[in-house]
DOKE-329616 format. One record per residue (C-alpha): x, y, z. Coordinates in steps of 0.2 Angstrom, whole numbers, padded with zeros to 4 digits, always signed. Each point is the difference from the previous one (the first is absolute). Layout:
<nodes>
XYZ/...
</nodes>
This chain:
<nodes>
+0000+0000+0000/+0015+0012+0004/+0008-0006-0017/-0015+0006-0009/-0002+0017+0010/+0018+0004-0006/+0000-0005-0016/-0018+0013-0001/+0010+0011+0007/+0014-0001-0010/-0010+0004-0019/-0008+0015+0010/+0016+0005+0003/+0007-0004-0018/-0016+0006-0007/+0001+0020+0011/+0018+0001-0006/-0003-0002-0019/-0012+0012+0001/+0005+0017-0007/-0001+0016+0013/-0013+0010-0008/-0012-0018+0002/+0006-0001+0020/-0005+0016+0002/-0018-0001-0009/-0002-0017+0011/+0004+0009+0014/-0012+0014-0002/-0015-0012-0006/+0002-0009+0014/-0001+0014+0012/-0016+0007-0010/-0007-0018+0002/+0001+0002+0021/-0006+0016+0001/-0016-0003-0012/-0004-0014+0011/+0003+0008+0016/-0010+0015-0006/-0014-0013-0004/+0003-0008+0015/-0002+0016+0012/-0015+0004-0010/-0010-0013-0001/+0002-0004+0019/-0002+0018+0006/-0018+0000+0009/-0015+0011-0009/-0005+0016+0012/-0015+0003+0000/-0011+0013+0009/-0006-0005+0018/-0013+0014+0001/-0009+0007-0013/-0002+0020+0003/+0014+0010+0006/+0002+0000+0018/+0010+0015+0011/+0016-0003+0004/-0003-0001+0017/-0012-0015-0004/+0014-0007-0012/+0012+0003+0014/-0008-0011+0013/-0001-0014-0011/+0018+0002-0005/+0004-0001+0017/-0011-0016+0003/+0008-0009-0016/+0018+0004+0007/-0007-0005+0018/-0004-0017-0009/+0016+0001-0008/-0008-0001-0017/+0010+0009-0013/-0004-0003-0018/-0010+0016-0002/+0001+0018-0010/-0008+0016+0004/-0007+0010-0015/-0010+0015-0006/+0011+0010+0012/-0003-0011+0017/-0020-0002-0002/+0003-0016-0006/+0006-0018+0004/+0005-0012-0014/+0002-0020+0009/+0003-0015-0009/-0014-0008-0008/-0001-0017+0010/+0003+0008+0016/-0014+0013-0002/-0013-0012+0008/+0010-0004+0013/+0006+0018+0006/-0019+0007-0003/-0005-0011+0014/+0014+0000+0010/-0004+0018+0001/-0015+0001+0003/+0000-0012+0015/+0008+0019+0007/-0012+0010-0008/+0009+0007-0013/-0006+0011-0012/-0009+0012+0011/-0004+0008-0020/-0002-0006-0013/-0005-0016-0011/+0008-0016-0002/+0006-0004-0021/-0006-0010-0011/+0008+0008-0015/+0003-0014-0010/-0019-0010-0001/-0004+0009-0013/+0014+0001-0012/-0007-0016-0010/-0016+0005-0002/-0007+0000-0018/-0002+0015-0011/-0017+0005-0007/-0010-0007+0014/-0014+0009+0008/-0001+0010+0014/-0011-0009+0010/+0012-0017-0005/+0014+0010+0006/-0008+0006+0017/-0004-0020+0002/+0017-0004-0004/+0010+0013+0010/-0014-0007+0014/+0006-0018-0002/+0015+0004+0001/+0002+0010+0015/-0010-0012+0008/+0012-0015-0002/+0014+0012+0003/-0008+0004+0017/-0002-0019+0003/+0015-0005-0005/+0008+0014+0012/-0009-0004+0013/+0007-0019+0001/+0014+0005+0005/-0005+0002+0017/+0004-0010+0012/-0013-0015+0003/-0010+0004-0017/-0003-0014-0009/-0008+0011-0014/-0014+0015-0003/-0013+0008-0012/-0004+0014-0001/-0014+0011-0007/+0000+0017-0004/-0013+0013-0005/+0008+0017-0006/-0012+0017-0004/-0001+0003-0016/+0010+0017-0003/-0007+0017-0006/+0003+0016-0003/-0015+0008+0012/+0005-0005+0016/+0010+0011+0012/+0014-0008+0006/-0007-0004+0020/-0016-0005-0008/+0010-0016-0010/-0009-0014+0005/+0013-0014+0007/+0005-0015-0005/-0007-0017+0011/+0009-0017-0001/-0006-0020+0006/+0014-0010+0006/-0002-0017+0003/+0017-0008+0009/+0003-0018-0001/+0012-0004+0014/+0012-0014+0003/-0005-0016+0011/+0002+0006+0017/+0003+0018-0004/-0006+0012+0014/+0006+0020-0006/+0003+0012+0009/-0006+0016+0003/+0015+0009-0008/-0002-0015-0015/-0016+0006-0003/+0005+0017+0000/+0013-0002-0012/-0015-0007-0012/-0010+0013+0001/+0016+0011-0003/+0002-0010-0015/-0016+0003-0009/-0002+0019+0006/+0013+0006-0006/+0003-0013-0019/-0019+0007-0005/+0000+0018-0003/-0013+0011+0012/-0006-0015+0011/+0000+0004+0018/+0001-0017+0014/-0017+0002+0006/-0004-0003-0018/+0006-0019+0001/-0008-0012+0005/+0010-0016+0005/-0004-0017+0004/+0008-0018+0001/-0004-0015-0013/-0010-0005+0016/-0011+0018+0001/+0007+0006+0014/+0003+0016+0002/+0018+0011-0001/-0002+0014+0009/+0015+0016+0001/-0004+0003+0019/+0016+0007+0003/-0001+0017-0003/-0015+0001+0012/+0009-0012+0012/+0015+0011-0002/-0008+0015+0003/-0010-0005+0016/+0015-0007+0008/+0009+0018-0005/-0013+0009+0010/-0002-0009+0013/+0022-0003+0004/-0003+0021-0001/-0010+0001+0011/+0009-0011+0013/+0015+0009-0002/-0008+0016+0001/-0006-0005+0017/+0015-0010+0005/+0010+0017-0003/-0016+0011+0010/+0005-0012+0015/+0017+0000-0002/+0003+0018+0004/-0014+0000+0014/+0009-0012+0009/+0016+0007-0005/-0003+0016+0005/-0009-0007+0019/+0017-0010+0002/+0013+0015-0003/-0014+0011+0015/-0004-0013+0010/+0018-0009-0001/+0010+0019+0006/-0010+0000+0017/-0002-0018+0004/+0013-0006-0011/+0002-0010-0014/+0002-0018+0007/-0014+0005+0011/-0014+0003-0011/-0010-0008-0016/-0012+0007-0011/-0012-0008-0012/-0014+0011-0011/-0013-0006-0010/-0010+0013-0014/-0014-0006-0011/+0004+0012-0014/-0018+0006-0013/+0007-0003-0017/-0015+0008-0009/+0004+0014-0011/-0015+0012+0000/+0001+0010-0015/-0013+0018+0000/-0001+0012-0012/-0008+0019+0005/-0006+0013-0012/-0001+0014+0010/-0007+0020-0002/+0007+0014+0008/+0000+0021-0005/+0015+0009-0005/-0003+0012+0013/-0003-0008+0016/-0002+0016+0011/-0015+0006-0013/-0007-0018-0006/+0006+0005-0018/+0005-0005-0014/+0010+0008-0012/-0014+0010-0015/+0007-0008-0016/-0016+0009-0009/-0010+0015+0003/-0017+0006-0010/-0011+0015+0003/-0018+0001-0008/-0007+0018+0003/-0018+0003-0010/-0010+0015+0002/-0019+0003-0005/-0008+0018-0005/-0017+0004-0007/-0017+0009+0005/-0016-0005+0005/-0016+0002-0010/-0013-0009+0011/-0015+0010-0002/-0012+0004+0016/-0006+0016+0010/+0009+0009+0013/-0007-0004+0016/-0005-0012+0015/-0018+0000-0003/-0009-0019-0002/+0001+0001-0020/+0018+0010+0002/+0015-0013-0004/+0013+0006+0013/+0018+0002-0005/-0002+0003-0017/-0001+0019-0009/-0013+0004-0008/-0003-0002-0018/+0013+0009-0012/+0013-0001+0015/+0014-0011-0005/+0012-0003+0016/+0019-0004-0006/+0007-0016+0012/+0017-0007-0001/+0011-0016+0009/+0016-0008+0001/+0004-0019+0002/+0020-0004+0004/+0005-0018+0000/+0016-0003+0006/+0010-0019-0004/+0016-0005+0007/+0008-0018+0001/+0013-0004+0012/+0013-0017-0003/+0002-0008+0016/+0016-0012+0006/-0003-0018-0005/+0009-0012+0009/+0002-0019-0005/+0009-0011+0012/+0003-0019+0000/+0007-0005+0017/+0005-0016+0004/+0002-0005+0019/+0016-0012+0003/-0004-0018+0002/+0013-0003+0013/-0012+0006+0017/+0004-0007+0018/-0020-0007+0005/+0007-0010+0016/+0016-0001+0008/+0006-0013+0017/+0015+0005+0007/+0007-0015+0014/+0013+0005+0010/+0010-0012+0010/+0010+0009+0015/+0014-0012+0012/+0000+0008+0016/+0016+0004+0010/-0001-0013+0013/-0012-0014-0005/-0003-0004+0020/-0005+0018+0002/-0012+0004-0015/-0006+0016+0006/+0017+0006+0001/+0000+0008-0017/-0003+0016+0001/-0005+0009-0020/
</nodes>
């Protein structure tokens, strides 16, 4: 086997050196070409497709955080475009890092992508074949994303989309509503941050569809409920409100120890308090009146109007002078016209007044009942009555 290798060996060798230098030297360079095309077609064909993992632009403050989350993971095979407002991942990890993500409740904003459904869709089709397409095919995208949860077997999904129009204000758009129908894994029990990843899911890969617009069930019909926003904001309160108290109590007794603890002193003495706080906010609102003026009671005459009218003319009521029983007293006699004359003054004047609007609200944080227990050690425990405060 050796004596064959060397004898190959041996007409390479014969065969390189009968070659002219101008024909090394094209070998050479045809060889070299040769590597690089292939390791250009190499590098190519096995560098990953980016595509893009939301499908509006996003802040680069959104952007940020899920930069940060992606370098947390240690996941680095992605690109920022169109100035930092977008995020460009590898294809076959999209999936993946969409859920991964949204198990942290990321994106705040925004919509999930599905940029690439559509891109084989036939020319010359209808609209109402292209609504049902793109439909379809969100639909299966959204089913196909959500299996990648954890302990989901597989899902359908059914979405119902308002049609769009030109009439409708923007706060008027009538949303979006999704059916969800989850079909878990043998022994599968999700959590409540599971199923709120889910719903996380499906709000944000359908464009204008709120979570209290999904309805989600098992392949069993029971129901999937996102509880934990309320659950999280009840048990918000009400550690606020413990604290708040703990703290109330805290300085009371504080502040009983430091006074009690100088005359007595400090090993002597131990104060406990107790407060039942109101944590109603009362919110009132009053419209009040009052004059500019208040030593007169006025206001301020913002217009004035004056209406004089006077009245001139005689008086040609026939009669005869005198008082007698057929005499009309008070009137001249016939021929005698008496000249009258009167004046009418009307004066308007309109006053604007101080009008007060006040919205007051009282602070929720009010002391109702408070128990104070304080424990005193006397100086000589045979002689109680020795302590003199």
């Amino acid at each position: 086997m050796n004596q064959q290798i060397r004898e190959f060996s041996g007409k390479i060798t014969d065969y390189w050196n009968s070659v002219s230098k101008k024909n090394k030297i094209l070998t050479i360079l045809l060889f070299i070409f040769i590597v690089l095309a292939l390791s250009l077609s190499i590098y190519f064909v096995s560098k990953p497709k980016l595509v893009p993992l939301y499908t509006n632009e996003m802040s680069q403050q959104e952007i940020g955080d899920i930069k940060a989350e992606l370098d947390r993971e240690g996941y680095t095979e992605y690109q920022l475009d169109n100035n930092g407002t977008t995020i460009l991942v590898a294809e076959k990890d999209a999936s993946n890092l969409l859920v991964s993500l949204a198990a942290k409740g990321l994106p705040k904003t925004g919509s999930i992508s599905f940029a690439e459904m559509t891109k084989n869709m036939q020319f010359g089709a209808t609209d109402r074949q292209l609504d049902a397409m793109e439909r379809e095919a969100l639909q299966g995208q959204v089913a196909s994303l959500l299996s990648h949860v954890n302990g989901v077997k597989s899902a359908q999904v059914m979405v119902s989309t308002p049609k769009e129009t030109l009439f409708i204000k923007p706060d008027e758009k009538e949303k979006a509503t999704a059916s969800v129908v989850i079909t878990l894994q043998p022994g599968t029990d999700l959590e409540t941050k599971q199923i709120q990843t889910l719903y996380h899911l499906v709000s944000k890969s359908i464009p204008n569809l709120p979570k209290e617009n999904i309805v989600m069930t098992d392949q069993y019909g029971n129901g999937l409920d996102d509880v934990s926003q309320e659950n999280a904001s009840a048990t918000g309160s009400y550690e606020d409100q413990r604290k708040i108290q703990k703290d109330v109590e805290a300085d009371i007794q504080k502040n009983l120890q430091q006074m009690l603890g100088t005359i007595i002193g400090q090993n002597k003495v131990l104060v406990q308090a107790y407060v039942r706080l109101n944590f109603d906010q009362v919110k009132t609102k009053e419209d009040l009146v009052e004059p500019v003026n208040k030593e007169t009671n006025e206001g301020i005459a913002i217009s004035a109007e004056k209406i004089q009218k006077t009245y001139s003319g005689k008086d040609n009521s026939a009669g005869v002078s005198g008082t007698g029983q057929s005499d009309t007293p008070g009137y001249a006699g016939t021929g005698s016209g008496q000249e009258s004359k009167s004046d009418d003054i009307e004066s308007r004047v309109n006053y604007e007044v101080n009008r007060i609007s006040k919205e007051i609200v009282q602070s929720p944080y009010k002391i109702e009942d408070m128990t104070i227990n304080v424990g005193v050690e006397p100086p000589d425990p045979k002689k109680p009555s020795s302590l003199t405060i």
